[in-house]
N, C-alpha and C positions, 0 to 999 in steps of 0.2 A: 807401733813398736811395742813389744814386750816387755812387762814393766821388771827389771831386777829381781823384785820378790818370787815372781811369778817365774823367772827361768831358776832360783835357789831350787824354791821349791820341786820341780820337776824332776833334779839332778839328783837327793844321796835319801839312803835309806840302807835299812837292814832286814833281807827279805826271810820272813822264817815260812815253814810251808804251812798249810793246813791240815791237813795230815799227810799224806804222800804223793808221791811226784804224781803229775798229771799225764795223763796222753793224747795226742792226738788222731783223727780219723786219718792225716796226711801226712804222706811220707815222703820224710825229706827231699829235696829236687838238688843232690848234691851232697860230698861230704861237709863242705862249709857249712850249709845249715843245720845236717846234722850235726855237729859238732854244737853250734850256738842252740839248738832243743834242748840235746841231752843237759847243756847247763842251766839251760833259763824255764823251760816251759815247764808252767806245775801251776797252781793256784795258791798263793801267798799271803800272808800277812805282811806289810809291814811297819815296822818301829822305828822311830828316830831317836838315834841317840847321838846324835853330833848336832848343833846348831847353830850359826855365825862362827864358826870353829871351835864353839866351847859345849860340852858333855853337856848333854839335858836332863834336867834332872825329874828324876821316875816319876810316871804319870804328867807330864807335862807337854812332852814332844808329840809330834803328830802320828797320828795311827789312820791306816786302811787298811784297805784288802787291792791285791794285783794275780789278773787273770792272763799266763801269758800261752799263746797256743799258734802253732802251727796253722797255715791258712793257706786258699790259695793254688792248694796244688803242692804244698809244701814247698812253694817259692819263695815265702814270708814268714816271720816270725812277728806275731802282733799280742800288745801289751795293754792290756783296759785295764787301768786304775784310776782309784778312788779313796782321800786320804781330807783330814780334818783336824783342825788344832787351833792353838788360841794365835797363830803366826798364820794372816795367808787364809785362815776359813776354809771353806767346800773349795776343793779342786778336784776335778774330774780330769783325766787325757789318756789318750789313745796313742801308742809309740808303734810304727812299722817299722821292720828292719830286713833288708834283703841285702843278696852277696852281686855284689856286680864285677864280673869276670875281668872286665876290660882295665878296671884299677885294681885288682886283687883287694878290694876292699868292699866291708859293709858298709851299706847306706841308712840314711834315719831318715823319714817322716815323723814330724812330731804335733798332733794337735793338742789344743786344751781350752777348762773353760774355766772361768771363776764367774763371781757372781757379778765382777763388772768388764769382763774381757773376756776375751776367747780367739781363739788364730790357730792357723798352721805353718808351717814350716820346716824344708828339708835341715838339717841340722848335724852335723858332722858326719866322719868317718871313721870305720869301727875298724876294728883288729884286733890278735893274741897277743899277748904280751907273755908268753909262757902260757901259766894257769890262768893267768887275770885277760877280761875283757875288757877292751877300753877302748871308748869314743873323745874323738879331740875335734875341736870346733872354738868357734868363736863370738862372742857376743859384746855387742855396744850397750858399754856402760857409760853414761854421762858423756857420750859423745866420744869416748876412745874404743877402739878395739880389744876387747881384753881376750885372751887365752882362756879356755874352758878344757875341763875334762871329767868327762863318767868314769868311773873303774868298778867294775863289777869283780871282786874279790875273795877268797876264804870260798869258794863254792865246793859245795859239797849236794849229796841228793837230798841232804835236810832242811838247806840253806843256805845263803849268801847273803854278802855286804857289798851295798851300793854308795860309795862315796862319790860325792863334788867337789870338782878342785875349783880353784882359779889364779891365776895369774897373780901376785901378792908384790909381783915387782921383781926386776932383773930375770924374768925367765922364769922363777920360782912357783912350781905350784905348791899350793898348800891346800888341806880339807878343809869345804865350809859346811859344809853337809855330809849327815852319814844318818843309813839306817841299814836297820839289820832283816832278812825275809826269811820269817821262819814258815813250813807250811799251815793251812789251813785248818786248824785241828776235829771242822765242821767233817771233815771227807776222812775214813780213815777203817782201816780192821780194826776189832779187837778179839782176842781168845779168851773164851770166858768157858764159863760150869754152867751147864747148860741147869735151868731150876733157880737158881740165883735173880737175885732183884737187878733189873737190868741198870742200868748205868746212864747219866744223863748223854745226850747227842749216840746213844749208839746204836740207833737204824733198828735194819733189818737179821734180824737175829737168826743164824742158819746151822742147823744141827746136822753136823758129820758123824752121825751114829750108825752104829747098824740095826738097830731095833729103835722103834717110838717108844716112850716110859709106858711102863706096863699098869694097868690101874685106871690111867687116867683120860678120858673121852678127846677123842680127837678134835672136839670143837674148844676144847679146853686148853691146848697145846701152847699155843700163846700169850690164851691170859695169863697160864700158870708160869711162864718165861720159862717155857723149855725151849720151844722155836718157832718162826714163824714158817720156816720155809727146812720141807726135810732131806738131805743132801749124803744119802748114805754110801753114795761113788765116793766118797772121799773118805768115809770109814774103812779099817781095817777088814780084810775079809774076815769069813766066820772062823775058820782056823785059828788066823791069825789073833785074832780075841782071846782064843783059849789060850792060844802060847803067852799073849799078857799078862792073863789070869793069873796065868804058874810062874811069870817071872819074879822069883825075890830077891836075884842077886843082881848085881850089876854085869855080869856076864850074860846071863841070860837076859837080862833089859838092850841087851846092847844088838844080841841076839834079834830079838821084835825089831828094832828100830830098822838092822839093814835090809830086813826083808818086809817091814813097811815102807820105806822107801823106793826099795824094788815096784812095789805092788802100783805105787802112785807114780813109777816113772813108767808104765802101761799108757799109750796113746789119750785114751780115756782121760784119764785122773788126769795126767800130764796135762793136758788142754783145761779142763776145771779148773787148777790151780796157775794157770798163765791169766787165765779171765778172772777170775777173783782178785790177781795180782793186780792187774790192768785196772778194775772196779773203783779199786782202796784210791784211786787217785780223782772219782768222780762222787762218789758214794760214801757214807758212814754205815758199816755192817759189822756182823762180828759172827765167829763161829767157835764151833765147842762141842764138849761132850758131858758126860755124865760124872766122870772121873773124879773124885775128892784131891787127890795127887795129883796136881799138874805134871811135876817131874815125872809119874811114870804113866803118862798119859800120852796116846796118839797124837793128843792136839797142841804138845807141847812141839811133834815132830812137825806136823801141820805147820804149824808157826813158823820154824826153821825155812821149810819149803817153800811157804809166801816168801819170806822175808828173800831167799835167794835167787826169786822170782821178780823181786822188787818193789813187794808192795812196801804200803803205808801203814806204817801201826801210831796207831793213838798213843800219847804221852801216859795215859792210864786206865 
């Protein structure tokens, strides 16, 4: 049997991402699962900041990392995490979840290990709650049956909050646990000046320009932080550069922008910027150009166009 600490633990957190949603190779088997992807799967961090029911105070509570992704044939949603603190030590587990038609509900597999235990076990039944997800189940505490429940809460594509209830008496649940899952900030785009000293964790450096900098040896390209990798399908055509050139008002800025837009919603660009979006959720890269002015730069339009693509941008 499962010792108390060890089912707390399992139950509440706050998942923040790493840097942007993740994706998977498998596509949903159903809109139920689709549904629980779009909210859950991405690569997370997360923090605790509820414990025994009371606020943990900073730097104290438990931290990991959680990998959750589509599997299976996109029949399952599966959850590897891995979290450490001064309550409880190393715990590793592994949570499955699939939709079984026959009860209109989700199911849980749940393993896990610590340093003096380990098991598995099916483990409640999931469902919407509106926005929120929640799992209710039950576990022996001191020999009674108590009430449990997961609520996976506040979800957004940046993040969510994982709270643990339990049974407090007369029906009543109450939070004993909570953490918050923000993403992964290792995996992420960023828009940067191409020449600039590059930034810690930001990868592989990718130059949407239409021309390599003039002057300088192409073996030199990346030590000098221009780029490593040069990606000029995604620059401005040659025209269109010069209409940049000339833009000084805001009319004419506005000018570029619809008919850079135009250019990158061509078959081409269009599929370059769907995979880059797709990337930011496995990968840390960044792309950029020459431009002293962000604001009247391509890559400031680039940025918009991932972004409404879905990627991930770094916090900075």
């Amino acid at each position: 049997m499962r010792r108390p600490l060890v089912r707390s633990l399992l139950c509440a957190a706050v998942l923040l991402p790493f840097s942007a949603r993740a994706q998977s190779a498998d596509v949903p088997a159903g809109p139920e699962m689709a549904r629980l992807a779009r909210a859950l799967a991405g690569d997370w961090n997360t923090v605790e900041i509820l414990q025994h029911g009371k606020p943990v105070p900073p730097g104290q509570g438990r931290r990991g990392t959680s990998r959750v992704r589509l599997t299976g044939g996109g029949m399952a949603l599966v959850s590897e995490r891995h979290s450490a603190g001064a309550v409880g030590g190393d715990l590793r587990w592994f949570i499955t979840i699939w939709w079984e038609p026959e009860s209109a509900r989700y199911r849980f597999l749940t393993c896990f290990r610590t340093a003096k235990e380990s098991g598995c076990e099916r483990r409640g039944s999931g469902h919407w709650e509106g926005d929120d997800f929640v799992n209710d189940y039950e576990e022996t505490i001191r020999g009674r049956r108590v009430k449990m429940q997961d609520r996976w809460t506040e979800i957004t594509p940046r993040s969510h909050t994982l709270t643990a209830l339990r049974d407090s008496g007369g029906g009543v649940l109450t939070p004993a646990r909570r953490e918050r899952l923000p993403p992964d900030r290792r995996m992420s785009v960023r828009i940067v000046r191409l020449g600039t000293s590059r930034l810690p964790h930001e990868g592989l450096r990718i130059g949407t320009v239409r021309r390599p900098p003039r002057g300088i040896p192409k073996s030199e390209f990346a030590a000098r932080d221009f780029y490593d990798v040069w990606l000029p399908e995604l620059a401005p055509s040659e025209g269109l550069v010069k209409q940049a050139f000339r833009a000084r008002d805001a009319r004419s800025w506005k000018a570029f922008v619809r008919r850079y837009r135009a250019e990158m919603k061509r078959p081409a660009a269009a599929r370059l910027i769907a995979l880059l979006a797709a990337l930011s959720s496995h990968a840390a890269f960044s792309v950029g150009c020459y431009c002293e002015d962000a604001s009247r730069c391509h890559r400031s339009v680039l940025a918009a166009l991932l972004r409404e693509g879905g990627a991930r941008f770094a916090s900075n």
